[in-house]
C-alpha positions as CSV (number, residue, x, y, z in Angstrom):
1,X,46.1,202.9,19.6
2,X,47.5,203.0,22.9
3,X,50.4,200.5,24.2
4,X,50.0,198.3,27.5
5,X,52.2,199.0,29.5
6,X,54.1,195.6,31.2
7,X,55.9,195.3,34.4
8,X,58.7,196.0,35.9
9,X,59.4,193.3,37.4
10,X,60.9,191.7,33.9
11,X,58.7,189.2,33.4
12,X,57.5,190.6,29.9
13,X,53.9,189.9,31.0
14,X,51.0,192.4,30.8
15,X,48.5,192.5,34.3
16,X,45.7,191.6,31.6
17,X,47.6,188.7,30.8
18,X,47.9,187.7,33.8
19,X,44.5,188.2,35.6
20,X,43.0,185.8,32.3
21,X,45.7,183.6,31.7
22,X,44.0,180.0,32.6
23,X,45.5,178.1,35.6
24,X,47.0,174.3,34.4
25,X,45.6,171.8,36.9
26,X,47.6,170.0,39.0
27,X,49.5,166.4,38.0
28,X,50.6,164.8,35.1
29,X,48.9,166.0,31.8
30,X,47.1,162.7,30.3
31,X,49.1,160.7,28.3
32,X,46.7,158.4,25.9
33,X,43.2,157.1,26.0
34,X,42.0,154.1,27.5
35,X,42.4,152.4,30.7
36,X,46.2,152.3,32.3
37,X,46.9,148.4,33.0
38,X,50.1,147.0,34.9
39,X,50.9,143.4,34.9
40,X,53.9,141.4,36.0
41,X,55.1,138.7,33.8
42,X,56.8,135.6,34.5
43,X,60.5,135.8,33.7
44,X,59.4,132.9,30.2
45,X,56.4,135.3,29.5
46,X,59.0,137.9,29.6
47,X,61.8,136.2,27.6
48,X,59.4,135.0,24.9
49,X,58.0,138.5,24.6
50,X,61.7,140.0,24.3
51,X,62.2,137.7,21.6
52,X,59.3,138.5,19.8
53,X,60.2,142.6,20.0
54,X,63.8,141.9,18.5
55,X,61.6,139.2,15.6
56,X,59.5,142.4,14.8
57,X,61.4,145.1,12.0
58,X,60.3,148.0,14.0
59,X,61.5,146.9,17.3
60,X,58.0,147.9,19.3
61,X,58.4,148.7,22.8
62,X,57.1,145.9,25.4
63,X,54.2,147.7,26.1
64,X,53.0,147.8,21.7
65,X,54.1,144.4,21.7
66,X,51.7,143.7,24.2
67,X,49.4,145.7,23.1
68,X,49.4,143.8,19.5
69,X,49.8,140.6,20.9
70,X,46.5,140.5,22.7
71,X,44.7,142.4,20.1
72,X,45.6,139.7,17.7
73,X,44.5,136.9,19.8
74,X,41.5,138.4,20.5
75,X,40.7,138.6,16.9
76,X,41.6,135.5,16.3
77,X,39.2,133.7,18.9
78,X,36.2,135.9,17.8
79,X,36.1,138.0,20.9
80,X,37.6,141.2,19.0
81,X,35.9,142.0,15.7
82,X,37.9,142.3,12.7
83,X,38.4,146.2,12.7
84,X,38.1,147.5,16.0
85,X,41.5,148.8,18.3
């Protein structure tokens, strides 16, 4: 068995390495599924939402609260079936 050599250069990583190491595409890795959604909420909208997160014993950020908020309404007006999201 014969050792690879690596390089001087002290990066600790082998030419082989190197010429079949995959390249990480550009950007922001993704973050979650589904489609990204921004909104702007009337300073009301935004109190009452507030309140809710602080009502809540796991203190959800705005956008779970949100997120739960609408899935529950849309369950409860029969748009949303019962298990789904």
């Amino acid at each position: 068995m014969t050792a690879e050599r690596l390089p001087e250069d002290g990066r600790g990583v082998s030419p082989s390495t190197l010429a079949t190491a995959k390249k990480k595409p550009p950007g922001r890795p993704p973050t979650g599924i589904g489609k990204p959604l921004g909104l702007r909420l009337h300073a009301e909208v935004e109190a009452a939402l507030d309140a809710w997160i602080t009502d809540q014993p796991e203190r959800p950020l705005r956008v779970e609260a949100i997120r739960r908020l609408l899935t529950e309404a849309l369950r409860e007006r029969g748009y949303l079936p019962k298990g789904a999201a």
